[in-house]
Structure formats: structure tokens, C-alpha cells
C-alpha positions in Angstrom: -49.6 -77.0 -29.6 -53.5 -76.8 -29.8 -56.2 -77.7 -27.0 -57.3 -79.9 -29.0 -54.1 -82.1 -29.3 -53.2 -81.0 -33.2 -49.8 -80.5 -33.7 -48.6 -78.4 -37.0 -45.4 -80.2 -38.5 -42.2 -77.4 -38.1 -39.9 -78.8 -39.6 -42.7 -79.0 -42.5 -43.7 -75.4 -42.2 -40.1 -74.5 -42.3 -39.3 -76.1 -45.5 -42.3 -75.1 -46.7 -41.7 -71.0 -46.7 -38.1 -71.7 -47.5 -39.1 -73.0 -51.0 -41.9 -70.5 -51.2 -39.2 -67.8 -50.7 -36.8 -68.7 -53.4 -39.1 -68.9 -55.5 -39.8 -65.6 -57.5 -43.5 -64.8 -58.0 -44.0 -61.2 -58.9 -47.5 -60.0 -59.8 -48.8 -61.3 -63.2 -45.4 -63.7 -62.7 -47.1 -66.3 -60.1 -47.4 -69.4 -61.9 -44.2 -71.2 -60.6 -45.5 -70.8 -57.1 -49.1 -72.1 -57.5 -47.7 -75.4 -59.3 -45.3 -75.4 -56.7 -48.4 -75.1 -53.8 -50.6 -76.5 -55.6 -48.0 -80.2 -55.7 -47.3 -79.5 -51.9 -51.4 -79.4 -51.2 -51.8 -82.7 -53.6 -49.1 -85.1 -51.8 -50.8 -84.1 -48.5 -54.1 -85.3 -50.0 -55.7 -82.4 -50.0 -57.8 -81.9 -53.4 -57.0 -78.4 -54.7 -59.4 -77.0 -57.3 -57.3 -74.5 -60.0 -59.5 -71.1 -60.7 -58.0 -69.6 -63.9 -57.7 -65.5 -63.2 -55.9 -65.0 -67.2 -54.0 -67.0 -69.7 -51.1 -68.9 -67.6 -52.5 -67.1 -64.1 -54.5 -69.1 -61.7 -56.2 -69.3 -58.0 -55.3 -72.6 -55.8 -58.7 -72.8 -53.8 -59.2 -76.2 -51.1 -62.9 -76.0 -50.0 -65.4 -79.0 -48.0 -65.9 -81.4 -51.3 -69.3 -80.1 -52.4 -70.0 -77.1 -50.1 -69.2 -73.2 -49.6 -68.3 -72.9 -46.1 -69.0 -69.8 -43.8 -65.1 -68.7 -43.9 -62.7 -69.1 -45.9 -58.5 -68.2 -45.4 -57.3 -66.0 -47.7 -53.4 -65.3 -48.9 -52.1 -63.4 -51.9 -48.8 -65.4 -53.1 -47.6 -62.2 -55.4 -44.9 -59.9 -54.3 -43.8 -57.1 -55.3 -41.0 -56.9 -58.1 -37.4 -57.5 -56.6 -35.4 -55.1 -56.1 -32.4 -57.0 -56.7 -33.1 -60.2 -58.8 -29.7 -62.0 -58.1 -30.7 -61.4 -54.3 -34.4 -62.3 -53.5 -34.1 -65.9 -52.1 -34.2 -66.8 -48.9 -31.3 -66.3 -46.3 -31.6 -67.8 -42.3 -30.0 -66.1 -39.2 -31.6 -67.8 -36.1 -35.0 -67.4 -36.1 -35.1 -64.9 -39.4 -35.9 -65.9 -42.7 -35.2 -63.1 -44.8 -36.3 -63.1 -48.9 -38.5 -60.9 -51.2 -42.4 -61.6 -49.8 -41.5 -63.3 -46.6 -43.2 -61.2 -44.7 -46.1 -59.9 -47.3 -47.2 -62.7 -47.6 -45.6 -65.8 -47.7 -45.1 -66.3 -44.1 -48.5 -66.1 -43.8 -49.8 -67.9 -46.8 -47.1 -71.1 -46.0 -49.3 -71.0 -42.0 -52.2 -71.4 -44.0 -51.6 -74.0 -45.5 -49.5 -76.0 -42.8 -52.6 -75.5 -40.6 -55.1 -77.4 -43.3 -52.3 -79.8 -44.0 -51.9 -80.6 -40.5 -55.5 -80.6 -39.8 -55.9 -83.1 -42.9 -53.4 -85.6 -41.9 -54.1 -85.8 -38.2 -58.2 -85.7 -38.6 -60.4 -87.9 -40.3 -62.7 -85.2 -41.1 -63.2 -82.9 -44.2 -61.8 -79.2 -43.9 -64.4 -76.9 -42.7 -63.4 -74.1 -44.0 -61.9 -73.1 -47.7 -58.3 -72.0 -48.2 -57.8 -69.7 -51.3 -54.1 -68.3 -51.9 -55.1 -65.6 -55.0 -52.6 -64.4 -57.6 -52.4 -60.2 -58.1 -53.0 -58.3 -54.8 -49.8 -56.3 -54.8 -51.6 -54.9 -58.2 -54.6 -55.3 -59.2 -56.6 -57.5 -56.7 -57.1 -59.6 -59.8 -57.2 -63.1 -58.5 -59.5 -61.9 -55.6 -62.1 -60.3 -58.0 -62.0 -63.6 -60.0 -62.6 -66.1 -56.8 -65.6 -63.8 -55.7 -67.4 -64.0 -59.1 -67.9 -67.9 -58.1 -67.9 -68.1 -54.5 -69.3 -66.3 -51.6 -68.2 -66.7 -48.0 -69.8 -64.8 -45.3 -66.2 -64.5 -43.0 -62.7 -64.3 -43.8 -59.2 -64.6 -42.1 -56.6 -62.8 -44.0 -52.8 -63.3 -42.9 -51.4 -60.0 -43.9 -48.8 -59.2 -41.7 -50.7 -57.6 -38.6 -47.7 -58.8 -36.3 -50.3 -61.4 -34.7 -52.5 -58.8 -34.1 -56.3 -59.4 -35.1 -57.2 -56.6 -37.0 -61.3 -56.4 -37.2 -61.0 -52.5 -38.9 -59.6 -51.6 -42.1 -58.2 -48.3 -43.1 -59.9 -46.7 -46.5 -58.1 -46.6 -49.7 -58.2 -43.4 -52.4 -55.4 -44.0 -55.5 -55.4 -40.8 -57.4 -53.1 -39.7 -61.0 -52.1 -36.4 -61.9 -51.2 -35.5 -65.3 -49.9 -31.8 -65.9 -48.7 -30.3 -69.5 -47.0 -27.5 -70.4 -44.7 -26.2 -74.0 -41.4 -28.0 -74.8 -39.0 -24.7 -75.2 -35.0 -24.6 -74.3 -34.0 -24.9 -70.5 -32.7 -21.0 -70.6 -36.7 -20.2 -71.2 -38.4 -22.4 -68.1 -39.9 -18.9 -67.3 -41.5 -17.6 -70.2 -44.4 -20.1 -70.3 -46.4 -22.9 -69.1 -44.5 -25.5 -67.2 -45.5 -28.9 -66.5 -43.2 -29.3 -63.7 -44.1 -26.2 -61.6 -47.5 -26.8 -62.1 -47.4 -30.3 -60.8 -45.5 -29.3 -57.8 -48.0 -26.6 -57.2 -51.0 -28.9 -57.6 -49.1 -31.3 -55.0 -48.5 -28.3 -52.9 -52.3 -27.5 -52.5 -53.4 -30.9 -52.0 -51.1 -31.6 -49.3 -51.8 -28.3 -47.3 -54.9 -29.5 -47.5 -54.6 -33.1 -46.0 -52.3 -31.9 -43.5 -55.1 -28.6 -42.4 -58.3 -30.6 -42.8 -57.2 -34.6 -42.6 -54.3 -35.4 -40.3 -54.7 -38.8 -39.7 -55.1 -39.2 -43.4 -51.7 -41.0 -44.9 -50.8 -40.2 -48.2 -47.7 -41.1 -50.5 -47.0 -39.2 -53.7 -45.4 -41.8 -55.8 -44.1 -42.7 -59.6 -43.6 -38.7 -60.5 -42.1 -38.5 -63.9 -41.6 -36.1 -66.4 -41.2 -36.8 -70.2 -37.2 -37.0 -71.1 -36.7 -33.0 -72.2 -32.8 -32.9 -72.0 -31.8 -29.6 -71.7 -35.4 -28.4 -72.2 -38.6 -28.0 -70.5 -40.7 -31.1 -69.9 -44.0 -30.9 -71.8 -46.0 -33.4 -69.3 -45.4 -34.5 -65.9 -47.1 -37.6 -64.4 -47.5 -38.8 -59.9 -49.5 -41.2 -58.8 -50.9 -40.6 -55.2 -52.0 -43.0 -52.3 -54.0 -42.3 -49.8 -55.2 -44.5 -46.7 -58.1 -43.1 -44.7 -58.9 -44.1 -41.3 -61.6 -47.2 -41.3 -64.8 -44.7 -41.0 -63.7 -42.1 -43.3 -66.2 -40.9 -45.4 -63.8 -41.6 -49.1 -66.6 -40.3 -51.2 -66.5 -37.3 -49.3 -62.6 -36.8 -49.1 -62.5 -37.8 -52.6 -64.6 -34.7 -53.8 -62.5 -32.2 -51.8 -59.6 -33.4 -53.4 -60.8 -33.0 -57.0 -62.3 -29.8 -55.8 -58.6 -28.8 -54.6 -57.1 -29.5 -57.7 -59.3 -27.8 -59.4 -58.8 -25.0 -57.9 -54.8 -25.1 -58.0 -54.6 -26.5 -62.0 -53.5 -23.8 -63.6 -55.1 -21.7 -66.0 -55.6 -23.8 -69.3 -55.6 -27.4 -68.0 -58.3 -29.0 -68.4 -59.6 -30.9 -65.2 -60.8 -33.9 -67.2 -57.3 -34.8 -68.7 -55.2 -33.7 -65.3 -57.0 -35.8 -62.9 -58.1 -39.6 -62.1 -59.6 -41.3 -59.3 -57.8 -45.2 -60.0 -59.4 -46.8 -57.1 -61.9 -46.0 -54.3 -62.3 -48.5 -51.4 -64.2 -47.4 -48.0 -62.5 -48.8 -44.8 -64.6 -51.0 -42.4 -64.7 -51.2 -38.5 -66.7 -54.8 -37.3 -67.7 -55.4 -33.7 -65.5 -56.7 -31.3 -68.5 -59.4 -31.3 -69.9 -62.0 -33.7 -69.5 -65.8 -34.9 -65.8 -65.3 -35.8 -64.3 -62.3 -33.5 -66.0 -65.0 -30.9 -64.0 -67.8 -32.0 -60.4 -65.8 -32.4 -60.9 -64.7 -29.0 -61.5 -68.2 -27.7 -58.5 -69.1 -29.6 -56.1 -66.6 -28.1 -57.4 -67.3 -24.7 -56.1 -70.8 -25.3 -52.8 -69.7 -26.4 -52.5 -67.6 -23.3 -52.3 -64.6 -25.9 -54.1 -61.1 -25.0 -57.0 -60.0 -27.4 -56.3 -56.7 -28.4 -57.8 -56.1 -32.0 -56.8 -53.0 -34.3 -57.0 -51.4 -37.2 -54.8 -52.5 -40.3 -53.5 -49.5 -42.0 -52.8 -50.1 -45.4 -54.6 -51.1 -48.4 -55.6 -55.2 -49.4 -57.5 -57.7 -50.6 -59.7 -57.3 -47.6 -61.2 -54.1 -48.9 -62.5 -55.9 -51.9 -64.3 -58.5 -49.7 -65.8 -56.0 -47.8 -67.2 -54.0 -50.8 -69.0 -57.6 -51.8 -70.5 -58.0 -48.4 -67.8 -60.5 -46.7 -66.6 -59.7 -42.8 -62.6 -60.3 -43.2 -60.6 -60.3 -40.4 -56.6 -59.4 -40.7 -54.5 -61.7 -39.1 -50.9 -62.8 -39.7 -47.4 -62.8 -39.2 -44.8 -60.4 -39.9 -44.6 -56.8 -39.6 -46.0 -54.5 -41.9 -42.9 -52.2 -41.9 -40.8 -55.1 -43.7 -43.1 -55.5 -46.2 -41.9 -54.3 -49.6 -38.4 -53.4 -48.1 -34.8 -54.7 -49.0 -34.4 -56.5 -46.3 -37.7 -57.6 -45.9 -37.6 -61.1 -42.8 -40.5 -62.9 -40.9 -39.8 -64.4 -37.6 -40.1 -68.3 -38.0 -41.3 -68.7 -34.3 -44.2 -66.5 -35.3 -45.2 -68.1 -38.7 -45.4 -70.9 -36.4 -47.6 -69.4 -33.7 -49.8 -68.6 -36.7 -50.2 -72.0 -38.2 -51.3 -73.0 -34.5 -53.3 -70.3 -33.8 -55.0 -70.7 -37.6 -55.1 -74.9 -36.5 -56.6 -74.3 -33.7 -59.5 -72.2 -35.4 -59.8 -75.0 -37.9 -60.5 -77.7 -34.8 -63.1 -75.4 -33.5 -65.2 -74.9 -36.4 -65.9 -78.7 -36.3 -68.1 -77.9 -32.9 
């Protein structure tokens, strides 16, 4: 329930994220899921625009017929791939709903849209704000690069799962590959020359001595390390991708040179700097002021929901980073725990995708003042 009377449909909402659930929308896979949204958003009346990304792989964007509004909601319906395909749909216990992406982000994508759908059927007015749900974030960022080479928006609410937590800082985001080589010989002589795998794990060994000396609130993840298939041999290339996720002020351009200046100086002697080393993304955090036209407004919201305002810091890496670099204020806010995301047994609490269709409502009503 809203001040302002609006009720969101639950029963509506409920079905809504149960058939988002089951169905499977990996990244570069999404096109079941924006058919099936983009139908949903058309029987409510609601006029959804398509925004093609690539071939077969498109953007559902609703926007004021006409008009780029202020803010816009934002929602990535990609997940990550399943981990078990004959297990990703979606299973009920009480108030769980338990399925691949129901927490990152389809709890908070399916609020979205029940607020705008609610906020359609019970008002006579046009939408005053624009609702994209993008294809690509667990990847690329893909579908959010493509909506921002048409449209500009000056604010943004993104439901990533901050646990209902408004999140007006963003942590940084460094994504670094490693590529060692060495000589393909027999296993019996791994000592007698140049080893891709010891000197990967002796470039990994410098660099994190590093973070954990000189950057401790730095969070990194070594990731994907492979070596070529040797058999009973000695690899001759081994390959790690790294993430990193810097607190919202870090200075990433500065971190970024230490680290290349680390592995230089741990690459052994013959590998050549250029071929063993890659920055693949660089994104700068962000930290707004508990102050302005839309922290204004979420406060006033809460307040009416008898919910404490408490903003934080969201600490991984997501769309939001890309708004930022292109001048947008985004502020993280949705339902579900981070923690789940991209787990087994990943679940969103239905009671709180349903707080956050009201609280997202309820935002919606008071952008018509």
C-alpha cells in the first residue's frame, strides 16, 4: 500500500516472476524472455518500444509517448548460465521463490514492471518515468551500451539486489587477463626449463601480496585459470582472469598502473609484458550526495513506508558503472541479497519483491507532483 492509494496487484507480481523464473535467459540467450515481457507489458496497455542490441537480441524500453524523462528504471533480464539446466525453474517454500536469476535480477526486474503496470491501470495519466529491462549485463553490458547511444536520462533506479537498501555509492571495477608461456617437455623434466604454470602462480603471488600490503579493502577474485591440456607433460601456456572491485573513490587509474607495474616486475625473464597482460575493463566507482532531486524523493518514500534511510555502497560490478561513465546519477535499489546471486540455490523473498514494487509505485506517484 502507497500514500497515495495505489495498490500493486500480488497475486499479478507473483505470477509474473514465477514465469520469468522458468524461463531460461542466459546472456546472449534472452529473447524468450523479452517476447515473454514484452506480451505481459502489451495486454496491460502499456506501449513498449523494441531496441535491437544484435541479430535476434533486443531492449524492451516503456518511456512518456514523445519524451525522455529525468529517470528512467533500469533491469538486466540476463542471468548467468545454469548450473544445472534440468534444475533452473522456479521452486516455492513459503515466502521463497527459488530459480536461476531470481534474485539477480528478476525479482527486481518483475517490481519494475508491476509498479508501471499498476500505475497504468489505476491512473489516467502517462508514465513519468521510462522503464528499460536491457539484455547482456552479466557479460558484456551490451544492451545498456546500446540504450544509451539513443537516450539520455539524467537519474536512474537500478534494482540489483541491494537487500532494499538504497545504494547512492558504487564500488570501482578493474578486470585484468594473464597469459603465461613456457616449453612443452615430458612431466619428469618440469624443472629443467620455463614453466607456464609456476610462473603464473608466481605472478599471482606478487600481485596478491600486493593488494593485501597496499589495498585491503580492495576485493579481488582470481578466476577461469587454465592451462593448455599437456597430459603427462608440461603446459606450454597458462591463462586467469582477475576481478577486482575497488572501493567507490578509488583512484582505478592509479591501482591499475601498480598492478601492471607488479607484474612486470614478477614476469619472468623472457615474457614479454605486452602478450602476458590485459586490462579487459576499467570502470571508476561513484559516491553521490545523500542530497538531490532523487535521493530527495527515495527518502520521502521510505519515510512513508515507515522504512529507515540508511544508504550504502553496492559492492560489486553493474550496469550502473556504465551510466555513470556517460554522466547519469544511478541509484541501486532492489530486492534480494547479493550473496544469492549467481549461487545454486539462488531465492528472493516474495514479501520483499513486493515491498519493492510499492516502494518503486510509490516513487512513480510522486514524480507526477
Amino acid at each position: 500500500m502507497v500514500q497515495s492509494g495505489l495498490h500493486i496487484n500480488r497475486q499479478r507480481l507473483r505470477d509474473l516472476l514465477r514465469g520469468m523464473i522458468d524461463i531460461y535467459s542466459p546472456s546472449g540467450k534472452e529473447g524468450e524472455l523479452v517476447s515473454f515481457l514484452e506480451d505481459r507489458m502489451g495486454q496491460a496497455g502499456m506501449g513498449v518500444e523494441r531496441l535491437p542490441v544484435e541479430e535476434d537480441r533486443d531492449n524492451v524500453l516503456l518511456r512518456p509517448k514523445g519524451l525522455e524523462p529525468e529517470l528512467v528504471f533500469l533491469g538486466h533480464v540476463d542471468t548467468v548460465a545454469a548450473f544445472d539446466y534440468d534444475q533452473y525453474k522456479c521452486e516455492e517454500s513459503g515466502d521463497e521463490m527459488a530459480g536461476l536469476g531470481a534474485a539477480d535480477m528478476k525479482g527486481g526486474c518483475a517490481a519494475m514492471v508491476e509498479a508501471f503496470t499498476a500505475f497504468v491501470e489505476l491512473t489516467d495519466r502517462e508514465v513519468p518515468a521510462a522503464l528499460a529491462l536491457v539484455v547482456g549485463e552479466e557479460e558484456s553490458g551490451d544492451g545498456t551500451s546500446a540504450l544509451l547511444e539513443d537516450h539520455r536520462f539524467s537519474w536512474a533506479v537500478v534494482a540489483e539486489p541491494t537487500n532494499l537498501l538504497p545504494c547512492l555509492s558504487h564500488y570501482g571495477y578493474i578486470e585484468m587477463e594473464l597469459r603465461t608461456t613456457g616449453r612443452r617437455v615430458h612431466a619428469s623434466l618440469a624443472n629443467r626449463g620455463p614453466n607456464a604454470v609456476r610462473s603464473m602462480l608466481q605472478v599471482l603471488m606478487g600481485l596478491t601480496s600486493h593488494l593485501e600490503a597496499s589495498h585491503r579493502d580492495v576485493i579481488y577474485n582470481i578466476r577461469d585459470m587454465n592451462s593448455s591440456h599437456a597430459g603427462f607433460a608440461v603446459p606450454d601456456r597458462c591463462d586467469v582472469a582477475i576481478d577486482l572491485h575497488l572501493p567507490p573513490q578509488s583512484p582505478v587509474g592509479e591501482i591499475a598502473a601498480e598492478l601492471e607495474d607488479v607484474v612486470s616486475r614478477t614476469l619472468p625473464r623472457g615474457l614479454d609484458l605486452r602478450d602476458a597482460f590485459e586490462f579487459c575493463t576499467l570502470q571508476g566507482g561513484y559516491a553521490l550526495p545523500d542530497k538531490g532531486w532523487l535521493p530527495d524523493l527515495l527518502r520521502a518514500t521510505y519515510g512513508r513506508h515507515g522504512l529507515p534511510w540508511s544508504p550504502g555502497a553496492f559492492p560489486s560490478h553493474s550496469d550502473a558503472n556504465l551510466l555513470w561513465a556517460e554522466g547519469i546519477r544511478p541509484v541501486m535499489l532492489g530486492p534480494g541479497q547479493l550473496e544469492k546471486a549467481h549461487t545454486q540455490d539462488e531465492s528472493v523473498s516474495f514479501s520483499q519483491v513486493a515491498l519493492a514494487a510499492d516502494l518503486y509505485l510509490d516513487l512513480l506517484h510522486s514524480l507526477r507532483g
